[in-house]
C-alpha positions as CSV (number, residue, x, y, z in Angstrom):
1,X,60.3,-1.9,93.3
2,X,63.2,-0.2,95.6
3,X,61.0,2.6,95.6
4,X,58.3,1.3,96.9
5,X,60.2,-0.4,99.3
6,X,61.9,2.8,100.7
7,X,58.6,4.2,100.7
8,X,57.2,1.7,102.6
9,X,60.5,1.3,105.2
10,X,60.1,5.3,105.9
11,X,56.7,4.6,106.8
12,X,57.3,1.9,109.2
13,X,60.3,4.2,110.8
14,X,57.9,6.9,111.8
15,X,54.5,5.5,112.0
16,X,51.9,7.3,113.8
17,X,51.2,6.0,117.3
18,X,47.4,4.9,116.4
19,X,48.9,3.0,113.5
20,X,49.6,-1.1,113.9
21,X,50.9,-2.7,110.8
22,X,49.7,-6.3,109.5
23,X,51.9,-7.2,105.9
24,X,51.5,-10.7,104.4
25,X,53.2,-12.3,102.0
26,X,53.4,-15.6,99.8
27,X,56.9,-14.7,98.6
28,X,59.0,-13.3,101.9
29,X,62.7,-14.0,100.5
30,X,61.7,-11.0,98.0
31,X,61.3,-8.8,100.7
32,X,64.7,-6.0,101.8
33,X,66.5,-7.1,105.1
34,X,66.0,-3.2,106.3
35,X,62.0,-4.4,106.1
36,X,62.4,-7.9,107.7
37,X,64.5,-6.1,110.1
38,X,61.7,-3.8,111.3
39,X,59.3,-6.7,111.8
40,X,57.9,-9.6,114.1
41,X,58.1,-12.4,111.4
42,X,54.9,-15.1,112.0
43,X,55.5,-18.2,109.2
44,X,52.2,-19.3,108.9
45,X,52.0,-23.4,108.0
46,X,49.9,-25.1,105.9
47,X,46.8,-26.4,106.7
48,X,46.4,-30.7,106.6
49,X,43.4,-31.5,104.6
50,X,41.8,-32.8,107.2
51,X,41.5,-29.7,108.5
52,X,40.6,-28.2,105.5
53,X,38.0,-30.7,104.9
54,X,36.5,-29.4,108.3
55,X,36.1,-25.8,107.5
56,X,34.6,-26.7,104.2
57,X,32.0,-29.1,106.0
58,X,31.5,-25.9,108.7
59,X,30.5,-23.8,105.9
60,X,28.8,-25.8,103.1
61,X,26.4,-26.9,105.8
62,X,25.8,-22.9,106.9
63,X,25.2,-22.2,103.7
64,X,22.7,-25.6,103.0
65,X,25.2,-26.4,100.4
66,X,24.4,-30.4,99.2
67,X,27.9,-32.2,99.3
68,X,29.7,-35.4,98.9
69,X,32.3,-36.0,101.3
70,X,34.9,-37.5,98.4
71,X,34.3,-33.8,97.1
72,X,35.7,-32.4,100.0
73,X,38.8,-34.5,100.3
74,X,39.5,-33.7,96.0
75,X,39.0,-29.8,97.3
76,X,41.5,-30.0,100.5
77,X,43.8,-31.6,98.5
78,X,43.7,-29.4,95.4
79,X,44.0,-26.3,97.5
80,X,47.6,-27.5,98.7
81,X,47.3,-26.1,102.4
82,X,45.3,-22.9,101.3
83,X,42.3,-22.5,103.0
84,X,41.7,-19.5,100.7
85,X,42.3,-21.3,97.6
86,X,39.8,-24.1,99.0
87,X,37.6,-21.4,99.5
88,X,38.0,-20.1,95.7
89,X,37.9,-23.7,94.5
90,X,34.3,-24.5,96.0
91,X,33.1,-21.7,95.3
92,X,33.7,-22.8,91.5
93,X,32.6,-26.2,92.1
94,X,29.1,-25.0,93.4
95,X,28.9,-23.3,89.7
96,X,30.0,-26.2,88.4
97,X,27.9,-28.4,89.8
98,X,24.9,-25.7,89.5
99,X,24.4,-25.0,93.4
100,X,25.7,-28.7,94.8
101,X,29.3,-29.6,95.2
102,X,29.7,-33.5,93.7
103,X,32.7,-35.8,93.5
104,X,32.3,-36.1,89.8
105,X,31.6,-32.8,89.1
106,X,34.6,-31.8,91.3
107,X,36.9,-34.2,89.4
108,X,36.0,-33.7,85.6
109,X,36.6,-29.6,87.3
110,X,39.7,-30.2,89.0
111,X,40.7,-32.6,86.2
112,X,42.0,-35.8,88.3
113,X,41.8,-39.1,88.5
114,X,39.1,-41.5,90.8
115,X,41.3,-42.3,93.4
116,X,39.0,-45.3,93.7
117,X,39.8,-46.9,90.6
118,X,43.6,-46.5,92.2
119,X,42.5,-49.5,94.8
120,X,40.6,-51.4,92.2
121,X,44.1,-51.7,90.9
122,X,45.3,-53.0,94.1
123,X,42.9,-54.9,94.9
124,X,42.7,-57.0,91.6
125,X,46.5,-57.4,91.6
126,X,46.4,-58.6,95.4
127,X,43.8,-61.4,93.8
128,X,45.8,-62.0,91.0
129,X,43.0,-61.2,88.8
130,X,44.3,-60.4,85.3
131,X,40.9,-59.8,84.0
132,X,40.3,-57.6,86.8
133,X,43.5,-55.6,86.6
134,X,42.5,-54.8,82.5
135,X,38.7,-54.1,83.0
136,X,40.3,-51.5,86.0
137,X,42.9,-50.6,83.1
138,X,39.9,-50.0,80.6
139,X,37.9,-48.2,83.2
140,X,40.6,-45.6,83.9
141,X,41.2,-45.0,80.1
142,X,37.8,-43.7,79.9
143,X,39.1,-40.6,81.7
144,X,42.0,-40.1,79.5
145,X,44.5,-39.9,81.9
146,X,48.3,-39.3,82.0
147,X,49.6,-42.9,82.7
148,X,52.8,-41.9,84.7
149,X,51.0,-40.0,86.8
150,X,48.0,-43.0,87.8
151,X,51.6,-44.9,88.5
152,X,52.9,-42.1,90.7
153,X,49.2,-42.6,92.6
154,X,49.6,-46.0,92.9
155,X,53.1,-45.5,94.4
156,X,51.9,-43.2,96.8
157,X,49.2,-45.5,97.9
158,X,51.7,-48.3,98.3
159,X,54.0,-46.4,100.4
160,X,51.0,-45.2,102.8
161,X,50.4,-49.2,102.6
162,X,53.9,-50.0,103.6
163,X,53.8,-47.4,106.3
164,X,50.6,-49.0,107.7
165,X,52.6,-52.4,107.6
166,X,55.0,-51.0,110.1
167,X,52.8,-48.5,112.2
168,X,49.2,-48.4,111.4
169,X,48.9,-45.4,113.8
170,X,51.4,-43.6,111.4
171,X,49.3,-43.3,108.3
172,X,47.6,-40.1,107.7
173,X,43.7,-39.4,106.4
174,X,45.1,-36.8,103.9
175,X,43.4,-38.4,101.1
176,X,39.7,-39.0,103.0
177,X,41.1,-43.2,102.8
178,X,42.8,-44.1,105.7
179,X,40.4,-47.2,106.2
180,X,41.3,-48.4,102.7
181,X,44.8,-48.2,103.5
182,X,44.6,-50.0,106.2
183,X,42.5,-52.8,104.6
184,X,45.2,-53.0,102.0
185,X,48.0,-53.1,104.4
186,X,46.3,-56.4,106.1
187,X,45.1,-58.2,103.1
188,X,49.2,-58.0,101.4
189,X,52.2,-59.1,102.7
190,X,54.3,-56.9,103.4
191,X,57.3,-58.6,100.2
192,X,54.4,-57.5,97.9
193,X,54.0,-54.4,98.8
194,X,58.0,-53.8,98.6
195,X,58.0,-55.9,95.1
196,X,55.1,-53.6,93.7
197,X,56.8,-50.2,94.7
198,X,60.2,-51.4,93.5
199,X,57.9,-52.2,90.0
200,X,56.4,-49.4,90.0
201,X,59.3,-47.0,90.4
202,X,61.1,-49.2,87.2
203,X,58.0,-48.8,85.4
204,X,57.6,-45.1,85.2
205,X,61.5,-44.9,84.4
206,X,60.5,-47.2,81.6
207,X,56.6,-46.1,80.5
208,X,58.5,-43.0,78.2
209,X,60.4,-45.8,76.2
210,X,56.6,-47.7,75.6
211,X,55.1,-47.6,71.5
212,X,52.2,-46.8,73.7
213,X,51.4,-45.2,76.9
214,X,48.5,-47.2,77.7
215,X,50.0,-50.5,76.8
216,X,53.3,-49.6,79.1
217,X,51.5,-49.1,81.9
218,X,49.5,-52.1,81.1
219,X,52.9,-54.2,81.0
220,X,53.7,-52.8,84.4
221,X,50.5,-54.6,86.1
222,X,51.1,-57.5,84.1
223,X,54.6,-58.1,85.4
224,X,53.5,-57.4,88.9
225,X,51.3,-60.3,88.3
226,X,53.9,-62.3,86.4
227,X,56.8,-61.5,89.0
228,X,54.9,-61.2,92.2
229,X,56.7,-63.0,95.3
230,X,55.5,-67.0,95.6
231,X,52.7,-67.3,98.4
232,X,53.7,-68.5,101.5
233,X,52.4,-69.6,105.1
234,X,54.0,-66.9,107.3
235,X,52.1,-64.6,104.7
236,X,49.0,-65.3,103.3
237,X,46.8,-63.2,101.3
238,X,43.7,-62.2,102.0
239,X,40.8,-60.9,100.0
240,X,39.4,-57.5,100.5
């Protein structure tokens, strides 16, 4: 309130000489210019989730904390940058998992999807496996999930892919799968890669208009099978 404020500006105009002030604040634009004015300003950045992934190692192991290392990665990503909301988060998934922290137990917590079963995708459509791209399909409607938003995930991993293509250096480990990336970006050509995302894109334009969800998304593999650029020498593919 502008009370609150004054009170607090008078405060900082005559503080007593012992006194050094410390404020934080998640929402600074809210704050009076006679306040910022009166301040050194520090904007703190998030943290990667790598690095969040470390601290949580640092401290599960203090505290003889059993852990899965996909765990980790679902927390440091959750958590957004936070390393106090990573802290808040694990300490729910020890409940959770009754004194161990589990990559199942963190994802039926957390609510998201196996980003595993995101390269099993991949991987069948890079062998043109139909019967592997539905059995993937069938497996990842056992988690009920929101079918736009498994396409967003495989977009994202195609565009980490693409990004390998051009400068393998270049892809981050924010997701604990760099490795996999990589092994993706080798095994496709690089047309596929560009013909998938450009599919993908269309099909979550187009998954609202399906009679059902599940089957849309289905129809989006299939035509990335149907449609996919012809093999050729200068770009073979190569199983994973």
């Amino acid at each position: 309130s502008s009370h609150s404020f004054n009170a607090l500006l008078k405060t900082l105009e005559e503080p007593p000489p012992y006194v050094k002030f410390i404020l934080a604040t998640t929402d600074p634009q809210k704050l009076p210019a006679t306040i910022l004015s009166r301040c050194l300003q520090f904007s703190l950045k998030n943290m990667t989730p790598e690095r969040v992934v470390e601290h949580l190692t640092h401290v599960l192991g203090v505290e003889n904390v059993p852990f899965e290392d996909d765990a980790l990665w679902l927390l440091g990503r959750a958590a957004d940058g936070s390393m106090r909301d990573a802290m808040s988060l694990t300490d729910q998934a020890i409940a959770f998992g009754e004194g161990k922290v589990m990559a199942a137990d963190v994802r039926a917590m957390l609510g998201t999807l196996d980003h595993g079963q995101v390269f099993d995708v991949l991987t069948a459509l890079l062998e043109g496996d139909a019967r592997g791209v539905l059995e993937a399909v069938r497996h990842l409607a056992e988690q009920g999930p929101d079918w736009n938003g498994v396409l967003s995930e495989i977009l994202n991993v195609l565009h980490r892919v693409a990004i390998a293509q051009a400068l393998p250096e270049g892809v981050d480990n924010g997701h604990g799968d760099r490795d996999r990336v990589l092994a993706l970006a080798q095994a496709l050509p690089a047309e596929d890669v560009q013909f998938y995302y450009q599919m993908g894109l269309i099909g979550r334009r187009d998954l609202p208009l399906a009679p059902d969800p599940r089957g849309g998304f289905e129809m989006v593999l299939l035509r990335m099978l149907a449609f996919r650029p012809a093999d050729n020498d200068d770009a073979p593919r190569q199983s994973l």
